[in-house]
MIROBA-649825 format. One record per atom (N, C-alpha, C): atom name; residue in one letter; chain; x, y, z. Coordinates in Angstrom, 3 decimals, always signed. Each point is the difference from the previous one (the first is absolute). Layout:
REM MIROBA-649825
("CA" "a" "A" (X Y Z)) ...
//
This chain:
REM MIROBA-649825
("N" "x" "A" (+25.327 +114.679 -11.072)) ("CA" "x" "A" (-1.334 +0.294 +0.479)) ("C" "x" "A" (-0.885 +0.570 -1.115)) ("N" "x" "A" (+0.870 +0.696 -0.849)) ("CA" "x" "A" (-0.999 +0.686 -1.265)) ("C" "x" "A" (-0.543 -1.032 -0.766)) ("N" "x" "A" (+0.889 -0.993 -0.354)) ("CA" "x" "A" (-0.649 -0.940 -0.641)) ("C" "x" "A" (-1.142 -0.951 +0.249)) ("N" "x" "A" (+0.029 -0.029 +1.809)) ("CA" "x" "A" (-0.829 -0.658 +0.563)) ("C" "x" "A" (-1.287 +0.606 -0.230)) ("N" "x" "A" (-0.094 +1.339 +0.480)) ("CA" "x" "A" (-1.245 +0.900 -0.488)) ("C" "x" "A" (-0.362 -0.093 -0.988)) ("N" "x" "A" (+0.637 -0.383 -1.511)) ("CA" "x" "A" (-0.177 +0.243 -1.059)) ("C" "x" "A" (-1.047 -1.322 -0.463)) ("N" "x" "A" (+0.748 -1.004 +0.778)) ("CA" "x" "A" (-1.282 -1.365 -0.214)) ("C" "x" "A" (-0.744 +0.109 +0.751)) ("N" "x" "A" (-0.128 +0.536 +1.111)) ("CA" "x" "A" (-1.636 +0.547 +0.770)) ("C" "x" "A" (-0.922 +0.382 -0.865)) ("N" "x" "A" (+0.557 +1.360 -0.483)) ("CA" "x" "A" (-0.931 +0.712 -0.426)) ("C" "x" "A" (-0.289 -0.540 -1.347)) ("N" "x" "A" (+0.848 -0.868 -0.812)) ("CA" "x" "A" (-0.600 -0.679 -1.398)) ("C" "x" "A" (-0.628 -1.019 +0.498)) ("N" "x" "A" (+0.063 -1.065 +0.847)) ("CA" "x" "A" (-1.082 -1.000 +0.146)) ("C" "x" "A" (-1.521 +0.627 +0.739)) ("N" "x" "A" (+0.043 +1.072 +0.760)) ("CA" "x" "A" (-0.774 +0.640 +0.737)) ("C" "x" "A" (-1.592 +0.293 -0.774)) ("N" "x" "A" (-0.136 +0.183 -1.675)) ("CA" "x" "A" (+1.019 +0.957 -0.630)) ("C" "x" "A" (-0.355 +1.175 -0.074)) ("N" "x" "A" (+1.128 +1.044 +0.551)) ("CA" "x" "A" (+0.151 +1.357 +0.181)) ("C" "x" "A" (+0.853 +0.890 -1.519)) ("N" "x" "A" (-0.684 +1.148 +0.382)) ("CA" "x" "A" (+1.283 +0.714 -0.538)) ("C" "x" "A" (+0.964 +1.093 +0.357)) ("N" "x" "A" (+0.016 +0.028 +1.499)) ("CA" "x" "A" (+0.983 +0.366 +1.328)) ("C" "x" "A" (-0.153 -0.420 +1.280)) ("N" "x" "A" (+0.917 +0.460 +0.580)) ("CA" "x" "A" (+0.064 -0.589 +1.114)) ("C" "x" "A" (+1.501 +0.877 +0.965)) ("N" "x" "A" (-0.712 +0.224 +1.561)) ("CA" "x" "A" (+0.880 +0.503 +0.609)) ("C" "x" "A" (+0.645 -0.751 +0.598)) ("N" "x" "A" (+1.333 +0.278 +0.529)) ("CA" "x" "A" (+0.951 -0.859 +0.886)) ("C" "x" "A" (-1.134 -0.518 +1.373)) ("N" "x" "A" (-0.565 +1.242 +0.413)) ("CA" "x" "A" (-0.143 -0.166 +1.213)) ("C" "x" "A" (-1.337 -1.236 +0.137)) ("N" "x" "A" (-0.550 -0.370 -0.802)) ("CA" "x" "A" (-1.125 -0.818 -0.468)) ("C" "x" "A" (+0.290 -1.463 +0.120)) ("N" "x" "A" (+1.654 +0.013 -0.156)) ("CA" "x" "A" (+0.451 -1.745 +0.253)) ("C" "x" "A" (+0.781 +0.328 +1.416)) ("N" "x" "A" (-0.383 +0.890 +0.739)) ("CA" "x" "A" (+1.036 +0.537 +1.004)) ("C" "x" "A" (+1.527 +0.220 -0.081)) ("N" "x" "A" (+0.161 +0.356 -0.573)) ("CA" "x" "A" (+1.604 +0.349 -0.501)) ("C" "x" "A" (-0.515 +1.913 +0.253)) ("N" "x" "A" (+0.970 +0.414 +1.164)) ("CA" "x" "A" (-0.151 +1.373 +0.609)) ("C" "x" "A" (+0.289 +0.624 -0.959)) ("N" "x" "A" (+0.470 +0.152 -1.539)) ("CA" "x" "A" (+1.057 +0.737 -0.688)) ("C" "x" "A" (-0.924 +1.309 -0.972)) ("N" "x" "A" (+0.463 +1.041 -0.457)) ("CA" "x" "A" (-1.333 +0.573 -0.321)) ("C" "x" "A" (+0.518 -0.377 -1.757)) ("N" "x" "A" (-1.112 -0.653 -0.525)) ("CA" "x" "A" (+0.784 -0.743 -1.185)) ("C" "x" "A" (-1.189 -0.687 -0.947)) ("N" "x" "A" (-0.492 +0.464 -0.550)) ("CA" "x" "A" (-1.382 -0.946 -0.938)) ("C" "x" "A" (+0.982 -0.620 -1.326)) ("N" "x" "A" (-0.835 -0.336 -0.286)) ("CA" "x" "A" (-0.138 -0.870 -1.966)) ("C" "x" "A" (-1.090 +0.105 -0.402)) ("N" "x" "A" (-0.080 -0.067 -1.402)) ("CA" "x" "A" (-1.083 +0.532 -0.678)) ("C" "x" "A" (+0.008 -1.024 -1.235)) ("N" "x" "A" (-1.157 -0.051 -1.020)) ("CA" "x" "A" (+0.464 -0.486 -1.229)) ("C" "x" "A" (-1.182 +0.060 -0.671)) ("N" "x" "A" (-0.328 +1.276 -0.871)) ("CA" "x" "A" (-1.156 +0.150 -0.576)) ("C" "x" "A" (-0.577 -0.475 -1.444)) ("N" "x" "A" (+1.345 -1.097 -0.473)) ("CA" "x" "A" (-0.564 -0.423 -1.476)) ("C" "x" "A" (-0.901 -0.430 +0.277)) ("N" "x" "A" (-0.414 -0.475 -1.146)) ("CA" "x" "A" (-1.693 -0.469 -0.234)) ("C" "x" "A" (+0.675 -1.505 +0.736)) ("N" "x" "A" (-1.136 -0.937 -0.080)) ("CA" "x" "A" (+0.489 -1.102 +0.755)) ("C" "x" "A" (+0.937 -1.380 -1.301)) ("N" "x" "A" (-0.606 +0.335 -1.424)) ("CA" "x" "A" (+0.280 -0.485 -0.841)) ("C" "x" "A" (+1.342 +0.066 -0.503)) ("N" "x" "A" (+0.342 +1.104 -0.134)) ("CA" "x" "A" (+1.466 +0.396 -0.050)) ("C" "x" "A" (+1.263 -0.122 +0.960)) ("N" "x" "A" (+0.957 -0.279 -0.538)) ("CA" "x" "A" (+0.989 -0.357 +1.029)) ("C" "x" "A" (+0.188 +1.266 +0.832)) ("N" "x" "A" (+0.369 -0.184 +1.187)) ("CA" "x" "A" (-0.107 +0.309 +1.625)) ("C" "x" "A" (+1.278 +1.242 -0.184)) ("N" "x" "A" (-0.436 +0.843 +1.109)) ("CA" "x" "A" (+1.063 +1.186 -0.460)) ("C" "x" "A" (+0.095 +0.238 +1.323)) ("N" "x" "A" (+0.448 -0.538 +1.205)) ("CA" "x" "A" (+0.138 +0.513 +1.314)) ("C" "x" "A" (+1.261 +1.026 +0.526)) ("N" "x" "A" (-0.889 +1.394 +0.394)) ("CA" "x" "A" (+0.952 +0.790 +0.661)) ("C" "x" "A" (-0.142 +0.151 +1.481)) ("N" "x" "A" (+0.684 +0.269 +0.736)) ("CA" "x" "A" (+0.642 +0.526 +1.069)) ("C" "x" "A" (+0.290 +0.983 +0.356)) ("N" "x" "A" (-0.357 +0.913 +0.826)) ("CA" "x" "A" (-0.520 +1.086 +0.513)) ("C" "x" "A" (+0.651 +0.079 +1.643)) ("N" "x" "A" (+1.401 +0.814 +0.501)) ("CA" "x" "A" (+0.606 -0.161 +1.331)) ("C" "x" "A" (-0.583 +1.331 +0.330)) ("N" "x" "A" (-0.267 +0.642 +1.097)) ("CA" "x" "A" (+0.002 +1.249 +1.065)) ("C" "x" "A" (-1.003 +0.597 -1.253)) ("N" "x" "A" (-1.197 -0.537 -0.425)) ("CA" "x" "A" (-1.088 +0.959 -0.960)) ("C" "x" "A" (-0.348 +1.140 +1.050)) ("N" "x" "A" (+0.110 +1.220 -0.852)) ("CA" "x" "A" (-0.962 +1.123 +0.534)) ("C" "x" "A" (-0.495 +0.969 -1.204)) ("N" "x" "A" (-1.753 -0.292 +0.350)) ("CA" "x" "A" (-0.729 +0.829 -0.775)) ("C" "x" "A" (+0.830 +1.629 -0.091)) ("N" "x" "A" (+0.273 +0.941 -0.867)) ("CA" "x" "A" (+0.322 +1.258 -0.428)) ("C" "x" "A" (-0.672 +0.488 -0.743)) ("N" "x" "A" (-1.165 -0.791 -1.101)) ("CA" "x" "A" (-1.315 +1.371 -0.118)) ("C" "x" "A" (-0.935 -0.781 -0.310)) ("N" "x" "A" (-0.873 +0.525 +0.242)) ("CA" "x" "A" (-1.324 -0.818 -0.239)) ("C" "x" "A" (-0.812 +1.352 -1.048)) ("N" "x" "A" (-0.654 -0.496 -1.074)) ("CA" "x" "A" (-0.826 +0.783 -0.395)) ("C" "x" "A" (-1.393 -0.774 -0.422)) ("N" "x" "A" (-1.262 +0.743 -0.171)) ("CA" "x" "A" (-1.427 -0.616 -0.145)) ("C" "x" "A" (-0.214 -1.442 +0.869)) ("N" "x" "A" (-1.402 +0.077 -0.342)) ("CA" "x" "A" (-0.902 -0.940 +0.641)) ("C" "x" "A" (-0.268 -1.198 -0.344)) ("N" "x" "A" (-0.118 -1.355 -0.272)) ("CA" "x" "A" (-0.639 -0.859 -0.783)) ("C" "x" "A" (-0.484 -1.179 +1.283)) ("N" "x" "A" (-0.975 -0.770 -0.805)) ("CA" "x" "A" (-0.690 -0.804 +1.073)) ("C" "x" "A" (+0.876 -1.350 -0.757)) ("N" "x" "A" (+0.440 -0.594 +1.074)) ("CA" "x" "A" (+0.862 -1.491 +0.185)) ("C" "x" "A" (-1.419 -0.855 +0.086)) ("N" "x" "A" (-0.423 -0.704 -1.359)) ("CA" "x" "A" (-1.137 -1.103 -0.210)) ("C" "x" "A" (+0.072 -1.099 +0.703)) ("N" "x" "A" (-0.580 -0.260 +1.079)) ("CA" "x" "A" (+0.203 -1.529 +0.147)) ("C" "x" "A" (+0.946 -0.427 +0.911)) ("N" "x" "A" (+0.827 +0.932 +0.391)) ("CA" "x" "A" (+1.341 -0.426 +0.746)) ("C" "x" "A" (+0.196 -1.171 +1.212)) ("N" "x" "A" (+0.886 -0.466 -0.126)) ("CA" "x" "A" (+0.263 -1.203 +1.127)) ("C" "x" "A" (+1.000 +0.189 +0.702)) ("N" "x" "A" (-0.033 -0.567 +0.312)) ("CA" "x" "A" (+1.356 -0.291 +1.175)) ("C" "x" "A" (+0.474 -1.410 +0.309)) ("N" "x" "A" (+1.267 -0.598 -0.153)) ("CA" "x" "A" (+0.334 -1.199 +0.673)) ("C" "x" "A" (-0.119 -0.010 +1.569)) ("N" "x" "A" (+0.160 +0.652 +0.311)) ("CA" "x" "A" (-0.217 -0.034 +1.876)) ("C" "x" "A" (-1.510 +0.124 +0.749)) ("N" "x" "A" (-0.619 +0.577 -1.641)) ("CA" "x" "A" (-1.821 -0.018 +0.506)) ("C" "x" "A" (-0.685 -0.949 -0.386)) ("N" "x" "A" (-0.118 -1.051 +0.218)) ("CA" "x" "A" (-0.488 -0.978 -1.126)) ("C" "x" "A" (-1.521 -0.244 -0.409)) ("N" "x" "A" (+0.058 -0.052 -0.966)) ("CA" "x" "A" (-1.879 -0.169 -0.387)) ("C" "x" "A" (-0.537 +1.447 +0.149)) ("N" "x" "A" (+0.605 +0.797 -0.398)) ("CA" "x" "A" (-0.863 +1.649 +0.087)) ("C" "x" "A" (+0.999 +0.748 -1.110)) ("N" "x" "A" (-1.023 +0.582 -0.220)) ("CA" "x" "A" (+0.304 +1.141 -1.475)) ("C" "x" "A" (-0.878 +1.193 +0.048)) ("N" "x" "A" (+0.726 +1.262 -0.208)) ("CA" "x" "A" (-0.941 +1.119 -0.094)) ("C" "x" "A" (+0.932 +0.846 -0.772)) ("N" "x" "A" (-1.364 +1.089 -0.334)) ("CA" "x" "A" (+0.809 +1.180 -0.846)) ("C" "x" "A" (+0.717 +0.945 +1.162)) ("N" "x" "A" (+1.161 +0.572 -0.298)) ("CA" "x" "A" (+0.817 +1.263 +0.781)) ("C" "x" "A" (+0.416 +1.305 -0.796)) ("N" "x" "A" (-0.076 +0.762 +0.152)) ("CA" "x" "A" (+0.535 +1.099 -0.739)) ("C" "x" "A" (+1.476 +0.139 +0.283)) ("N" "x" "A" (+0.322 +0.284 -0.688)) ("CA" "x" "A" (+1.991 +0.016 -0.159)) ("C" "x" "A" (+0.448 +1.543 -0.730)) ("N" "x" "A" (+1.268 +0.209 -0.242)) ("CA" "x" "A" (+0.214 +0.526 -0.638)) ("C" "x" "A" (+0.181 -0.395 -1.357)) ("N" "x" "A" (-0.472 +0.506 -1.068)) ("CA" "x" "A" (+0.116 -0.065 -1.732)) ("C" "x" "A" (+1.593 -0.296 -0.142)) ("N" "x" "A" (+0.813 +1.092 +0.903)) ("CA" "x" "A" (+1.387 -0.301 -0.987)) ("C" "x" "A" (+0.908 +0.330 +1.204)) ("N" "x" "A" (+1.676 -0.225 +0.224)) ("CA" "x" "A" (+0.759 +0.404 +0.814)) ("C" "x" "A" (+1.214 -0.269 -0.632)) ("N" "x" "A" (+0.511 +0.199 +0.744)) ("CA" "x" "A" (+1.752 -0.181 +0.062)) ("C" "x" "A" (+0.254 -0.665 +1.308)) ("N" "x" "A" (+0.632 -0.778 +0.005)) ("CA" "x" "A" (+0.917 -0.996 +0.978)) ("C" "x" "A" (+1.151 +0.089 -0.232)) ("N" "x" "A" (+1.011 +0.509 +1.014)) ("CA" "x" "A" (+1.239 -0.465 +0.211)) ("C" "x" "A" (+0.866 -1.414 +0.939)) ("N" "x" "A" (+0.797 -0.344 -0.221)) ("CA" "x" "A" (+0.338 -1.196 +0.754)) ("C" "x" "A" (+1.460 -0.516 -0.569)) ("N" "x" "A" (+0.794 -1.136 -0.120)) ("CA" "x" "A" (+0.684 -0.889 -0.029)) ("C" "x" "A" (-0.495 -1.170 -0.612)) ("N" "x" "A" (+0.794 -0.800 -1.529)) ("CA" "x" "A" (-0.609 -0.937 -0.265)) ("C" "x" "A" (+0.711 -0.978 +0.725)) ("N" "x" "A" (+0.444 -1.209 -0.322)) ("CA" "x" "A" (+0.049 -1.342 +0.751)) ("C" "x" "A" (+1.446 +0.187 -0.282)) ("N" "x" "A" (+0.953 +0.932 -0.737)) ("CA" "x" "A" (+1.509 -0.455 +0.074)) ("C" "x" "A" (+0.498 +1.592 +0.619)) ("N" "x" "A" (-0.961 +0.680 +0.836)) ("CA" "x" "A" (-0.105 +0.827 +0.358)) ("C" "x" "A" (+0.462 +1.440 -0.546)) ("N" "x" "A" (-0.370 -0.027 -1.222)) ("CA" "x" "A" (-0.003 +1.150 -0.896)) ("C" "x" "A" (-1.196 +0.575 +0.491)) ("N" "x" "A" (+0.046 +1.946 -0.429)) ("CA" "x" "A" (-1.395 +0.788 +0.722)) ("C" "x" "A" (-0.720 -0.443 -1.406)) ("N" "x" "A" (-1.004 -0.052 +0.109)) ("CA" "x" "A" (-1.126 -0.513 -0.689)) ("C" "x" "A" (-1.399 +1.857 -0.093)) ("N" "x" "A" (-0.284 -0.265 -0.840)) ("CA" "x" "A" (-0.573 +1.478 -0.269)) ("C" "x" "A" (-1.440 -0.993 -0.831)) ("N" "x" "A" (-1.261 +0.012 +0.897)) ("CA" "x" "A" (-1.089 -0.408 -1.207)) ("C" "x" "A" (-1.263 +0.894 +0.145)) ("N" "x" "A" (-0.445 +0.404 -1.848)) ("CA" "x" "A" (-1.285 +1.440 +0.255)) ("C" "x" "A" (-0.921 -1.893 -0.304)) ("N" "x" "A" (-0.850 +0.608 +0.607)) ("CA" "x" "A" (-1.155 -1.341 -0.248)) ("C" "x" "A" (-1.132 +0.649 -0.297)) ("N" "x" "A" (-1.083 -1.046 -0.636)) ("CA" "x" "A" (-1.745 +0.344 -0.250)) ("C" "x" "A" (-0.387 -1.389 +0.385)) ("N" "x" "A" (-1.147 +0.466 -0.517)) ("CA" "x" "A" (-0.596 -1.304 -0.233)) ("C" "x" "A" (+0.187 -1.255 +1.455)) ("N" "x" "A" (-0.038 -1.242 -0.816)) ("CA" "x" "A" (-0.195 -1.314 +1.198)) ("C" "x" "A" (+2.043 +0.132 +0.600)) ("N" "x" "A" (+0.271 +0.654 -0.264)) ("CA" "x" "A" (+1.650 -0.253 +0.066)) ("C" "x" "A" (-0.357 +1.560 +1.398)) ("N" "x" "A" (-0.592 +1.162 -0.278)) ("CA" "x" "A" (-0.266 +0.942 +1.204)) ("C" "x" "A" (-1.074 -1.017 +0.953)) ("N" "x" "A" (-0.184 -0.711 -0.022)) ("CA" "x" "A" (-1.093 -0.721 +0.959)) ("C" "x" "A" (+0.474 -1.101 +0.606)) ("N" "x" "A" (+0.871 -0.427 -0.665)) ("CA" "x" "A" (+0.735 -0.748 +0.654)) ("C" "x" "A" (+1.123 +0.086 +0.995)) ("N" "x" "A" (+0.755 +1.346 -0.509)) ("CA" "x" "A" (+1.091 +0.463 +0.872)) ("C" "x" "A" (-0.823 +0.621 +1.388)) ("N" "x" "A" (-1.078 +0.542 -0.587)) ("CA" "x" "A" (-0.856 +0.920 +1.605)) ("C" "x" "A" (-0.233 -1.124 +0.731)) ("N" "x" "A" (-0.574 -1.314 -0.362)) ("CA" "x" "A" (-0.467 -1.109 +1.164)) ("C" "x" "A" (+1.190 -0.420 +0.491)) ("N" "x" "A" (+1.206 -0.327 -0.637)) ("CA" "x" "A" (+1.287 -0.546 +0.485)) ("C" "x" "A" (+0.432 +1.006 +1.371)) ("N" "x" "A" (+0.347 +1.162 -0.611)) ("CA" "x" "A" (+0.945 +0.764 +0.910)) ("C" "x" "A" (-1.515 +0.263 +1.047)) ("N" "x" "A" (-0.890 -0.024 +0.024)) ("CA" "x" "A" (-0.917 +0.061 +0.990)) ("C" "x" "A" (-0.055 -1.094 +1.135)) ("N" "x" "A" (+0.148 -0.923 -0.713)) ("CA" "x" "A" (+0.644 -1.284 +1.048)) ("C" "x" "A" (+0.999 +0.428 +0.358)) ("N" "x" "A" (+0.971 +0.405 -0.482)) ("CA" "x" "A" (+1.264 +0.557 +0.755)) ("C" "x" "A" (+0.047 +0.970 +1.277)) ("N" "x" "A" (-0.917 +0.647 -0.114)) ("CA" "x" "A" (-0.484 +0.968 +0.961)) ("C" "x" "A" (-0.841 -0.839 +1.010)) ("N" "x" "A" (-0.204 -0.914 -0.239)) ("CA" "x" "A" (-1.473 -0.557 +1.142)) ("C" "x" "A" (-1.612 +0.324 +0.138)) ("N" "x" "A" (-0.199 +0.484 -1.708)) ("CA" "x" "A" (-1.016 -0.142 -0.209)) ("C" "x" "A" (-1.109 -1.187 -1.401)) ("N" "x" "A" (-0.665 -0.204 +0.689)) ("CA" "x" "A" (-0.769 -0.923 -0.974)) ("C" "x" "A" (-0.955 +0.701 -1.112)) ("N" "x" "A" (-0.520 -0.985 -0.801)) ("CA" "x" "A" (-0.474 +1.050 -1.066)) ("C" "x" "A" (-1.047 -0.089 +0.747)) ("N" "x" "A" (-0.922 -0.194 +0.948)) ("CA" "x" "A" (-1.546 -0.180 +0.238)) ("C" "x" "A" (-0.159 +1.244 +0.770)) ("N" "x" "A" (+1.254 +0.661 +0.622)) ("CA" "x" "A" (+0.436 +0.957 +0.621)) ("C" "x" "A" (-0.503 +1.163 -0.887)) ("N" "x" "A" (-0.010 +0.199 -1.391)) ("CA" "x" "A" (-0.729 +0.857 -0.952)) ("C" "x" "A" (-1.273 -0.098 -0.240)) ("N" "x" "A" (-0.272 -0.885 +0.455)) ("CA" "x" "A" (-1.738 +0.155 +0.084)) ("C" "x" "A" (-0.984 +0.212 +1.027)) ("N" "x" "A" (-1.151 +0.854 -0.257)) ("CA" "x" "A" (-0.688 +0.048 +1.302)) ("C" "x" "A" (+0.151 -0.792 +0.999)) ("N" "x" "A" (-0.676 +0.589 +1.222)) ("CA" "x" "A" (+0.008 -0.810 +0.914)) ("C" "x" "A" (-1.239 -1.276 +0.085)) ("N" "x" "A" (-1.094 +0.294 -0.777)) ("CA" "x" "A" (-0.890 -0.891 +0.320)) ("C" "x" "A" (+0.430 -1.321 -1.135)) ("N" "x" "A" (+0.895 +0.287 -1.424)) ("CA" "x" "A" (+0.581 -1.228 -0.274)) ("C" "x" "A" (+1.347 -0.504 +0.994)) ("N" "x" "A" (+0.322 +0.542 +0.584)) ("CA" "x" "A" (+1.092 -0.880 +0.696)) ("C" "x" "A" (-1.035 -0.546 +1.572)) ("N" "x" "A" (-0.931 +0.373 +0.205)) ("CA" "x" "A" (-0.911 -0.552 +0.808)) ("C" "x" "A" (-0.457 -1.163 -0.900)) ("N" "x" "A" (-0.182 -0.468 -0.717)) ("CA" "x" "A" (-1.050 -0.948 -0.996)) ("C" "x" "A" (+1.079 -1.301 -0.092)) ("N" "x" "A" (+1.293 +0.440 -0.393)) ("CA" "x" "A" (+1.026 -0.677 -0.058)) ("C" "x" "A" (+0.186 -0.561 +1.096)) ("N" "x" "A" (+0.454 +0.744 +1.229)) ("CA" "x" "A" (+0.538 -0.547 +1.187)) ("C" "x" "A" (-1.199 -1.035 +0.870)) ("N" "x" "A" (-0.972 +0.449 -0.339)) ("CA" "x" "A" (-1.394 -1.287 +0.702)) ("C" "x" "A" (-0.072 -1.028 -1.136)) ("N" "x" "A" (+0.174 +0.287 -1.244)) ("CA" "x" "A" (-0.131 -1.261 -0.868)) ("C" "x" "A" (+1.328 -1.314 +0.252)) ("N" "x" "A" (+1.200 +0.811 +0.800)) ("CA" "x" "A" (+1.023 -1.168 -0.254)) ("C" "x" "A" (-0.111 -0.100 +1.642)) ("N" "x" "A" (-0.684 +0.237 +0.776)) ("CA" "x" "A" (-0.531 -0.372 +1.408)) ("C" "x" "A" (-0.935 -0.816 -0.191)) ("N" "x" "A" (-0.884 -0.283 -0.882)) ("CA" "x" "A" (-1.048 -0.338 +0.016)) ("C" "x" "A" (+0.952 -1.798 -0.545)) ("N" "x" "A" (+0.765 +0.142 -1.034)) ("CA" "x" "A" (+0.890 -0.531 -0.556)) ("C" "x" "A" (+0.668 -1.100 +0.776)) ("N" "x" "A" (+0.720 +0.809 +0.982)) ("CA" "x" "A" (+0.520 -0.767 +1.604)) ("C" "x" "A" (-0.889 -0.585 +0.893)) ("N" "x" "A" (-1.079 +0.159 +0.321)) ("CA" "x" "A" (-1.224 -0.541 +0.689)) ("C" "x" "A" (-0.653 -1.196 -0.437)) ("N" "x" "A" (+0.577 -0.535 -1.320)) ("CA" "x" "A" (-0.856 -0.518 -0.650)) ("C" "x" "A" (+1.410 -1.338 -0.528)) ("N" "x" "A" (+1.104 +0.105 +0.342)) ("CA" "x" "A" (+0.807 -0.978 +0.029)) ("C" "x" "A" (+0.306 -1.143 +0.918)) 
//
């Protein structure tokens, strides 16, 4: 199944993705933050749980595979620690920044059952939800 996710999210193209997103119940993302030029470095991430979060930073642009056609800025945390299990189920220990902390917060947030649009006001997730109504009306 990991592997299956793994060509989702590269033809998609992503650079994570939660289990629960191809419906597979398992609490379980992949990630893969090389540049796109460079060969592919996919990890695996079993039972992630955030353990610290420190500072603020705004997530530019962010998407979502499950939101399609919408992008906005979110504020995240700057930096954390994640604990978890990698894929041969060794504990896995990762401090993150950067697009690698922004990526793990949207993943394990899907894990939880939340979306990223869920971080933004309410009058953009109003703008969103009538634009892909408007979307359906019109098919």
């Amino acid at each position: 199944m990991v592997d299956k996710m793994a060509l989702t999210m590269y033809d998609a193209p992503g650079i994570g993705l939660a289990a629960i997103q191809v419906g597979w119940d398992k609490s379980l993302l992949i990630y893969d933050v090389s540049p796109r030029d460079e060969s592919r470095s996919l990890h695996v991430l079993i039972n992630p749980k955030i353990i610290a979060r420190e500072g603020e930073i705004v997530s530019e642009n962010e998407g979502c595979l499950s939101v399609p056609d919408f992008r906005a800025d979110v504020k995240r945390a700057a930096s954390l620690t994640v604990e978890g299990y990698d894929r041969d189920g060794n504990p896995s220990k990762i401090d993150a920044e950067g697009i690698l902390a922004i990526v793990l917060q949207h993943e394990i947030d899907h894990l939880n059952g939340t979306l990223f649009i869920e971080h933004l006001s309410s009058l953009k997730r109003q703008m969103y939800k009538r634009r892909i109504k408007k979307q359906l009306r019109e098919k």
